[in-house]
C-alpha positions in Angstrom: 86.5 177.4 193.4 86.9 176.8 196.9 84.9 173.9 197.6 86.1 172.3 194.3 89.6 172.6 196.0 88.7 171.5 199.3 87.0 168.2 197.8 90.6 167.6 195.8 92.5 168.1 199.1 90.2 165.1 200.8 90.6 162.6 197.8 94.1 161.2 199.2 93.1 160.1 202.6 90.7 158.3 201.1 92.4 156.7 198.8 94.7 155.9 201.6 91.5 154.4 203.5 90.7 152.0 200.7 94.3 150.7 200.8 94.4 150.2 204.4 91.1 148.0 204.5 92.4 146.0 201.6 95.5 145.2 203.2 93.6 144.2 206.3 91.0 142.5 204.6 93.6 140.2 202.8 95.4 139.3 206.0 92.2 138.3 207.4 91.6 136.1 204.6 95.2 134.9 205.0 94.2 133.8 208.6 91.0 132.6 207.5 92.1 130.1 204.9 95.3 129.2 207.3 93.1 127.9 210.1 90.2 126.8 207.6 92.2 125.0 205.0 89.1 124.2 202.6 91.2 123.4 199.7 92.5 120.4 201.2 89.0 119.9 202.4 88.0 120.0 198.9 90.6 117.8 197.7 90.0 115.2 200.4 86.4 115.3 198.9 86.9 114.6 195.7 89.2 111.7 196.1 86.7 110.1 198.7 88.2 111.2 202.3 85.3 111.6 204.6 87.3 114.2 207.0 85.9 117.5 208.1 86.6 121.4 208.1 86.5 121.2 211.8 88.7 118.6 212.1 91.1 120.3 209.8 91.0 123.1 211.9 91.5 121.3 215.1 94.9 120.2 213.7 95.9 123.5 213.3 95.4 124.1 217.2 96.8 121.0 217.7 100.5 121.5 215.7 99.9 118.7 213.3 99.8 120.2 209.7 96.6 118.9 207.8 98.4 118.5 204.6 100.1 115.5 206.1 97.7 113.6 207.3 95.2 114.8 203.8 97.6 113.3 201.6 98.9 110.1 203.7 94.4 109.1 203.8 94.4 109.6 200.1 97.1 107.7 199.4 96.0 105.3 201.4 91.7 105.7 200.4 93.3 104.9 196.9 94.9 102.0 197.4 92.1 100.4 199.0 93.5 100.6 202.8 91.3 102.4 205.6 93.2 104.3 208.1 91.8 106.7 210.8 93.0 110.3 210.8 92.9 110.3 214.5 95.4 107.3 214.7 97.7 109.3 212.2 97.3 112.3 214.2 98.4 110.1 217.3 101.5 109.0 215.3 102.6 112.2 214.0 102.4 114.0 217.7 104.3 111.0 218.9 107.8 111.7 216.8 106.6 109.5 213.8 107.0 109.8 210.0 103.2 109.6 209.0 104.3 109.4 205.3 106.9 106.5 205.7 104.2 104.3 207.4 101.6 105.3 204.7 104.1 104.3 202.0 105.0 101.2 203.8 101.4 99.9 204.1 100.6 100.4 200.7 103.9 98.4 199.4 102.8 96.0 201.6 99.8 95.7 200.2 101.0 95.3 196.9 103.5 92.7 197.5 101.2 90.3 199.9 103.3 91.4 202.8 101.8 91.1 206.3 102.1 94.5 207.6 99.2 96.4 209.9 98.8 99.7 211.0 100.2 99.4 214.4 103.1 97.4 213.6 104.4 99.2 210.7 104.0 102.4 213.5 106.3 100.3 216.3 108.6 99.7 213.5 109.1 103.4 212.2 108.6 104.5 216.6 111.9 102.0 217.1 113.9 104.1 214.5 113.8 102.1 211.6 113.0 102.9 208.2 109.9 100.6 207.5 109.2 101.5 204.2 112.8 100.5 203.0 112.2 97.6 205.3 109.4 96.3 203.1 111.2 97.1 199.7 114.3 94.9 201.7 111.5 92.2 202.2 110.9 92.3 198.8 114.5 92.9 197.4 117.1 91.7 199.7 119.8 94.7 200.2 123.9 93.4 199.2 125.7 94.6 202.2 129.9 95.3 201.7 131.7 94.8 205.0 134.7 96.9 205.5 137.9 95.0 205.7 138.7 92.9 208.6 142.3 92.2 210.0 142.8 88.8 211.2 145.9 86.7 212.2 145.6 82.9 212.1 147.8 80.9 214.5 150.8 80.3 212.0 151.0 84.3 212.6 150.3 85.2 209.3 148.2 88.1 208.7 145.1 87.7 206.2 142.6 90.8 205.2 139.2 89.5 204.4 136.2 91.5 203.0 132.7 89.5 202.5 129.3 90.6 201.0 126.0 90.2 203.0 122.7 89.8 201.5 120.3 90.9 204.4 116.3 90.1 203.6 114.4 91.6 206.5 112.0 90.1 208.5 108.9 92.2 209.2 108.1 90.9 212.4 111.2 91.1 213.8 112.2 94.4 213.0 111.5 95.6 216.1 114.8 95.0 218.2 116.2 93.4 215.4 119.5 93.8 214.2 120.5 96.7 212.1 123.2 97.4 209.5 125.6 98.6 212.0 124.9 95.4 214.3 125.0 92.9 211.3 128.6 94.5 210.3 129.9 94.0 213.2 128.4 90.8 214.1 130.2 89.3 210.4 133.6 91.4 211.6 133.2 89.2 214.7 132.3 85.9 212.8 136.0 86.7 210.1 138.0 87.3 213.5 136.5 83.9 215.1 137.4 82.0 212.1 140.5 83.1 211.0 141.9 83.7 214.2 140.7 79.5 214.7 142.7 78.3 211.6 145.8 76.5 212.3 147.3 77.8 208.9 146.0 81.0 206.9 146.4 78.4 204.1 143.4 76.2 205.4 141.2 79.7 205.1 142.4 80.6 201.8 141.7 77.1 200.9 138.3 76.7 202.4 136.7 80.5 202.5 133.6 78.3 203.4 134.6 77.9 206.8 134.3 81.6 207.0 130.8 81.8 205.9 129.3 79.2 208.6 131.1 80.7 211.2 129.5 83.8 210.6 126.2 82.0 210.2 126.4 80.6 213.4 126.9 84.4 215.2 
């Protein structure tokens, strides 16, 4: 009777044990799988990324999260572009949007827009968007300017309002105007024009005078 009691009285640190080496073996294999991501691994595989478990790992160390740069390489692997995870790394740890670029080049692509690696990286490194650059290469953007306030010089005040379509240019995206500059530029050109007119009449009369001025900013 005594030793069946004594056994009973062991059973619960035991069981206690058990449940602190499961714990402890699941955060280990928390750790494991965090640092050795093999499911990307596996699905970088199967969709024909050549990258490596080391290399995933190294990103880890480095602060650039693998599932970023996995998915912008199979994107890319499957629409026929070759990029180098190194270069995207490179991009990433420099304050770029890895996925914008990867989007960009693969719209590109598609639309027989001249657009490489390291220019569509300048473009996105300058602060612009360049994947709704290309889809504004491809369909121009309708830009509504605010009204303007002009007085021509028989003093009479006229309120003009105009509609930009803006195509961008690719190549000169970088230091290129943006929306904010182009407003301001056509606010600048309705001013110039208006303010020009001898009569308000003549502007109402020939709104085309309005549009080459602006041009001509």
């Amino acid at each position: 009777m005594f030793t069946l009691l004594q056994a009973t009285s062991e059973m619960p640190d035991f069981n206690f044990s058990l449940i602190i080496i499961a714990v402890v073996s699941i955060i280990a294999l928390w750790i494991v799988l965090y640092f050795v991501p093999i499911g990307l691994w596996f699905s970088a595989m199967v969709s024909g990324v050549r990258i490596s478990l080391l290399q995933l790992v190294l990103m880890r160390w480095r602060k650039v999260p693998p599932s970023t740069i996995v998915s912008a390489m199979i994107e890319s692997t499957k629409a026929g572009l070759k990029l180098n995870a190194n270069e995207l790394e490179a991009h990433y740890l420099a304050g770029g949007h890895v996925a914008n670029v990867v989007h960009a080049l693969v719209s590109a692509q598609k639309a027989n827009i001249s657009l490489d690696f390291k220019m569509a990286t300048a473009i996105d490194l300058a602060g612009r968007d360049v994947f709704e650059a290309v889809q504004m290469s491809v369909n121009p953007k309708v830009i509504n300017t605010p009204p303007v306030t002009a007085v021509a010089k028989d003093g009479i005040q006229l309120v003009c309002k105009a509609r930009v379509t803006v195509r961008a240019s690719i190549k000169q995206l970088v230091g290129g105007a943006g929306e904010e500059t182009i407003l301001a530029r056509v606010g600048e050109g309705i001013v110039s024009s208006i303010g020009s007119a001898e009569s308000h009449k003549s502007v109402l009369e020939n709104p085309d005078n309005i549009s080459r001025v602006v041009l001509h900013q």
